[in-house]
C-alpha positions as CSV (number, residue, x, y, z in Angstrom):
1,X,89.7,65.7,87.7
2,X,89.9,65.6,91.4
3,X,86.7,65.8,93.5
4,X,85.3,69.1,94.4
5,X,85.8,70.0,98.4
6,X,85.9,72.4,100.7
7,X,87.9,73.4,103.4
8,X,88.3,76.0,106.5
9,X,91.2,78.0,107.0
10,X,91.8,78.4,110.9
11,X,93.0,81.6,112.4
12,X,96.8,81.6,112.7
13,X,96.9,82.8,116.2
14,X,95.1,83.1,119.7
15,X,91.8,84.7,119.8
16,X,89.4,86.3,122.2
17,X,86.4,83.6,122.7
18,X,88.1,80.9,119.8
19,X,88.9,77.7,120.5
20,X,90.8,76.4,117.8
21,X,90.0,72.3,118.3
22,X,86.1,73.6,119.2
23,X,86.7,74.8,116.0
24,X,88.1,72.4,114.3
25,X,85.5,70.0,115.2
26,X,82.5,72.2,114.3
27,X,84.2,71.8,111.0
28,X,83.9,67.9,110.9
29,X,80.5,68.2,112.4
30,X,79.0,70.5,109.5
31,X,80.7,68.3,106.4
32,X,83.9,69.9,105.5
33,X,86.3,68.1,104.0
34,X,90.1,69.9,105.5
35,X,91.0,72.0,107.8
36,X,94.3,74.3,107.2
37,X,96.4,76.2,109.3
38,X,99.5,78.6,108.0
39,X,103.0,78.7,109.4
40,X,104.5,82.0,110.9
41,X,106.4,80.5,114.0
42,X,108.3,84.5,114.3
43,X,105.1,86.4,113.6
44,X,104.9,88.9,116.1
45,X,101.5,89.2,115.9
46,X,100.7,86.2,118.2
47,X,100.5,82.8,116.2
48,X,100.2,79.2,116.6
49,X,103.0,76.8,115.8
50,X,101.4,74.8,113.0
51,X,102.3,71.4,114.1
52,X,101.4,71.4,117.3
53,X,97.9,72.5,116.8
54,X,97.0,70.1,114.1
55,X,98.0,67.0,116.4
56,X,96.0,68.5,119.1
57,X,93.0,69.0,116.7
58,X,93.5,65.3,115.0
59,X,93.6,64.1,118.6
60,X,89.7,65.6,119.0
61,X,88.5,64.7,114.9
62,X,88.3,61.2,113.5
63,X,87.2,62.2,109.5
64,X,88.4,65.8,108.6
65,X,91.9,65.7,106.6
66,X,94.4,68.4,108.1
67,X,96.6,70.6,106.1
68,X,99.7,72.8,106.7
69,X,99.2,75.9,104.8
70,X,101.8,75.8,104.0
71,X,105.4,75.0,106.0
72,X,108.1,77.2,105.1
73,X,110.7,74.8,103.9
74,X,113.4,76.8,105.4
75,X,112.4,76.6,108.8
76,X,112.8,72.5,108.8
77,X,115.2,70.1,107.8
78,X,112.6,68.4,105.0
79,X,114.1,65.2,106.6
80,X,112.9,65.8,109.8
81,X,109.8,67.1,108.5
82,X,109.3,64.0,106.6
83,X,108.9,61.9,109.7
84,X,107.0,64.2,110.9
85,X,104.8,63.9,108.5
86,X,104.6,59.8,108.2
87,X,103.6,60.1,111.8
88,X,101.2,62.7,112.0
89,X,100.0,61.0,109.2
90,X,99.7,57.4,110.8
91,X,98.4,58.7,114.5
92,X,95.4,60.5,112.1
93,X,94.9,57.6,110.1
94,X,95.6,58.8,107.1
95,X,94.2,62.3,107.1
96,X,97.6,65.0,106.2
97,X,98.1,67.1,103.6
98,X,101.3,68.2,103.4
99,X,101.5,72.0,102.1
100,X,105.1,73.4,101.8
101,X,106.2,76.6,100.3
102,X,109.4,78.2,100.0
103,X,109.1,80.9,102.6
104,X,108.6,84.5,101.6
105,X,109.1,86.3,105.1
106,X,112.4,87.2,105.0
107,X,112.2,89.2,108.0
108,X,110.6,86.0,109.9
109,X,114.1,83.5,108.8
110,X,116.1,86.7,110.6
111,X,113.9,87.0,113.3
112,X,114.8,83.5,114.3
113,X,118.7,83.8,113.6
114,X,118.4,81.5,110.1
115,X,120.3,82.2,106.5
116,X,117.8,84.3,104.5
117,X,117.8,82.0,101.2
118,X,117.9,83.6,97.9
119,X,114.7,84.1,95.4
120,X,116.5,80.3,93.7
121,X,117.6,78.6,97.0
122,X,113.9,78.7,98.3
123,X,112.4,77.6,94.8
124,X,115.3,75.0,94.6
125,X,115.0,73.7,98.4
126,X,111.4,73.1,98.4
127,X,111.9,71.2,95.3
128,X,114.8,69.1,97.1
129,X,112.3,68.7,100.0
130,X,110.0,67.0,98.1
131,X,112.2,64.4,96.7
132,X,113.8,63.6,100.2
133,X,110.4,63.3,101.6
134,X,109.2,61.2,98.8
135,X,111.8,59.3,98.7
136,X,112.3,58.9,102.3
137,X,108.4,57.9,102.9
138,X,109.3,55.1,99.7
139,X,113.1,53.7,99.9
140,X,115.6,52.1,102.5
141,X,118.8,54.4,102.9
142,X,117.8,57.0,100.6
143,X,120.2,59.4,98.9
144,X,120.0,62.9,97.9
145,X,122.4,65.2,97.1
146,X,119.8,68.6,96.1
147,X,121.8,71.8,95.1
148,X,120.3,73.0,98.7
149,X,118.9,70.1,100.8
150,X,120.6,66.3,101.0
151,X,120.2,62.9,102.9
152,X,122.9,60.2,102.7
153,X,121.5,56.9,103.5
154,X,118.9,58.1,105.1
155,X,115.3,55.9,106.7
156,X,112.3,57.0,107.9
157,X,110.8,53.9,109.1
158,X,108.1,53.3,109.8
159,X,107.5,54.3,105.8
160,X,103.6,55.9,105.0
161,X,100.7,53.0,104.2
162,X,99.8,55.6,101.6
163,X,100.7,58.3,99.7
164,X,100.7,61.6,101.5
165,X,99.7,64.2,99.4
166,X,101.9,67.4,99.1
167,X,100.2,70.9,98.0
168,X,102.6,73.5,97.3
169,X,101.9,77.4,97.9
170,X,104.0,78.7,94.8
171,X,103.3,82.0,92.7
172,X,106.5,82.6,90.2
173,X,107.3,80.8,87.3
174,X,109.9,78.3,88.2
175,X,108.2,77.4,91.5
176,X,104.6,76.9,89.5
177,X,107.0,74.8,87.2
178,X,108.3,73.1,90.5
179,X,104.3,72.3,91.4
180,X,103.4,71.2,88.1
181,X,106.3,68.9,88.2
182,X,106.3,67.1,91.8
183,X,103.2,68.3,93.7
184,X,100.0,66.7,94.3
185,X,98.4,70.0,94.1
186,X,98.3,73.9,94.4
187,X,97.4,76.1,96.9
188,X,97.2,80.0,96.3
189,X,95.9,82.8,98.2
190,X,93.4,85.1,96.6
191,X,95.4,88.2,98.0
192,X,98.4,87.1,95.8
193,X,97.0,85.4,93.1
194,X,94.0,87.4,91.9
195,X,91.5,85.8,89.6
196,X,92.5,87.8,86.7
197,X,96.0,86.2,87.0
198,X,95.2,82.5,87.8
199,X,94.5,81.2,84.2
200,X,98.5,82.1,83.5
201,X,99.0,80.6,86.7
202,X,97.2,77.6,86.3
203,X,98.6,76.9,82.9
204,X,102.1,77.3,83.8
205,X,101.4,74.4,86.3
206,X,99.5,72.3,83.8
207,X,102.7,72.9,80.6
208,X,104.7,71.6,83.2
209,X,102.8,68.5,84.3
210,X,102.8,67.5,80.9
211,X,106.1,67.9,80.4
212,X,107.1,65.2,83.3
213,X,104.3,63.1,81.7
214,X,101.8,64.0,84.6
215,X,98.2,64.3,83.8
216,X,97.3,68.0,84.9
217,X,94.0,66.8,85.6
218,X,95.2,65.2,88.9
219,X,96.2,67.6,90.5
220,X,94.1,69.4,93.6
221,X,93.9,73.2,92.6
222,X,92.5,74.9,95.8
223,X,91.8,77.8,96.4
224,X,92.7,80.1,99.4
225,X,90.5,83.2,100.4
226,X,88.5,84.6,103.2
227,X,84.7,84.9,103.1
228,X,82.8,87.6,105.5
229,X,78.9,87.7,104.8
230,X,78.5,90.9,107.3
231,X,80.4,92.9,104.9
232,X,78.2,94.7,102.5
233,X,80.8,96.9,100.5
234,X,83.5,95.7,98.0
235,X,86.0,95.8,101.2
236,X,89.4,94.2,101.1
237,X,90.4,92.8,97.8
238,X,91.0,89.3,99.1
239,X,87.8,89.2,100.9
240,X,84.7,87.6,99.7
241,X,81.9,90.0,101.2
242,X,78.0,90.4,101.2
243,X,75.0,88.3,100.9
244,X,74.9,84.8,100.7
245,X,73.8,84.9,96.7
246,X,76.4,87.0,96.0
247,X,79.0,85.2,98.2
248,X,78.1,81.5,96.0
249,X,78.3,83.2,92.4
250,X,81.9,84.8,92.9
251,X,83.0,81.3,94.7
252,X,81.7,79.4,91.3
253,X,83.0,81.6,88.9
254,X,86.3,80.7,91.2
255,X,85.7,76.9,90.2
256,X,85.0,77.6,87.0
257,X,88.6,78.9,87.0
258,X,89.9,75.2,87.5
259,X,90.0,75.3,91.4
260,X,88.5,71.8,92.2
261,X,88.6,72.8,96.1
262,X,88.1,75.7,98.2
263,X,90.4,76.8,101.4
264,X,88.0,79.2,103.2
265,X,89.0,81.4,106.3
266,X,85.3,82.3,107.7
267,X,85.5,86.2,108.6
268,X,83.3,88.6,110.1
269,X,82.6,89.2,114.2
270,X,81.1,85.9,114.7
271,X,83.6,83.5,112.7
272,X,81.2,80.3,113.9
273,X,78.1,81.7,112.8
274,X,80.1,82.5,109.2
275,X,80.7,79.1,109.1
276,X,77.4,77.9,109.7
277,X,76.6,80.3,106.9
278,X,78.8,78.6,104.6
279,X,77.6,74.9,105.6
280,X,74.1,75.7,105.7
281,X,73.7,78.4,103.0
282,X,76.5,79.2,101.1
283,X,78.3,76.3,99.6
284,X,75.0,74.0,98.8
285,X,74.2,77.3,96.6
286,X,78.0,77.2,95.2
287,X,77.7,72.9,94.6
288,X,74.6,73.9,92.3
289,X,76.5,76.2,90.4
290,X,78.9,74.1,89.5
């Protein structure tokens, strides 16, 4: 079973008084293990373009692994994003996580002018991105001829030292199959995937790992949610809210589910002093749990 970590999710946009690499080295500083960021480049809420803040925060880190929470396949050619990846990857010495997802913003791809893809061509084209990238990061003058994405002798060179690991942000059936299949692990949101659903979740990932002879057990199953201790009601149902005790039992029983990793976005008015919280108070009380 993979190792149990923890993780911060950063805000996705610009915020009165938050400076995202401040922030992202507070996280190194207090122990946590990644740092994740989602992708809405047509939000018009006000966000930051994922890339581009997680070279400027590997830049100011040397330890803390840095994830994409996760990259709309559509918006990319997977090739491209493939090199972008081996060298984001090799400038942070070894410290991406790759997170893809199909893209569920519809409005987002026409905001930006691009083909809306059906419910298949999104589950099918994130699977074809993973094999160009993996075989792109792996093989001179790779071929691929996906259903929605190809290469034609295509390099990326120079090729990863390593394997970069690839989380996948999938929900329905045939993209859970998709994870279970190719990914290195699984990243849902609590908002989306409610505890009560997870197990059928989980084992739809794990029936098909062991299908492709994969071992289910290797897979990263993290865990995506927000935590606010200043909240003392039941508030938003994908908010973890009130005091600290509180807080560590629901994150355990969240473990306990099968998630060996949490992906935490620190809420409240004071987001640093919630993540103190967590560092100092919170998560020793969830690591004795479990």
């Amino acid at each position: 079973m993979a190792a149990l970590s923890f993780g911060l999710g950063l805000p996705a946009g610009p915020e009165a008084g938050h400076d995202p690499v401040a922030f992202g080295r507070l996280a190194e500083e207090l122990g946590f293990d990644f740092l994740s960021i989602s992708d809405h480049p047509a939000d018009a809420g006000g966000t930051y373009e994922a890339w581009t803040l997680l070279s400027f925060i590997a830049a100011s880190t040397s330890r803390i692994r840095l994830a994409t929470r996760v990259l709309g396949v559509p918006y990319r050619s997977p090739a491209v994003v493939a090199k972008m990846a081996e060298t984001f990857d090799r400038l942070s010495h070894g410290r991406l996580i790759l997170g893809l997802g199909g893209g569920y913003s519809d409005g987002e791809f026409r905001a930006f002018g691009l083909p809306v893809p059906s419910p298949r061509d999104k589950v099918d084209g994130l699977a074809d991105a993973i094999a160009i990238a993996r075989g792109l990061w792996s093989q001179p003058g790779f071929t691929h001829a996906g259903r929605v994405f190809r290469v034609e002798a295509a390099d990326v060179a120079p090729r990863p030292e390593h394997p970069i690991p690839i989380w996948l942000g999938t929900f329905g059936p045939r993209a859970l199959a998709v994870t279970g299949r190719l990914a290195d692990g699984w990243i849902p949101s609590l908002g989306s995937a409610p505890p009560d659903r997870v197990p059928a979740l989980r084992d739809t990932i794990r029936t098909a790992a062991e299908a492709a002879g994969r071992n289910p057990g290797e897979l990263t199953l993290a865990y995506h949610l927000e935590v606010d201790p200043s909240a003392s009601g039941p508030g938003r149902p994908w908010v973890v809210s009130g005091p600290a005790e509180r807080i560590a039992d629901t994150l355990a029983g969240y473990l306990r589910l099968g998630f060996t990793a949490l992906s935490i976005v620190p809420g409240g008015p004071d987001r640093t002093e919630t993540v103190h919280r967590l560092a100092a108070e919170i998560l020793p009380a969830v690591r004795a749990r479990t």
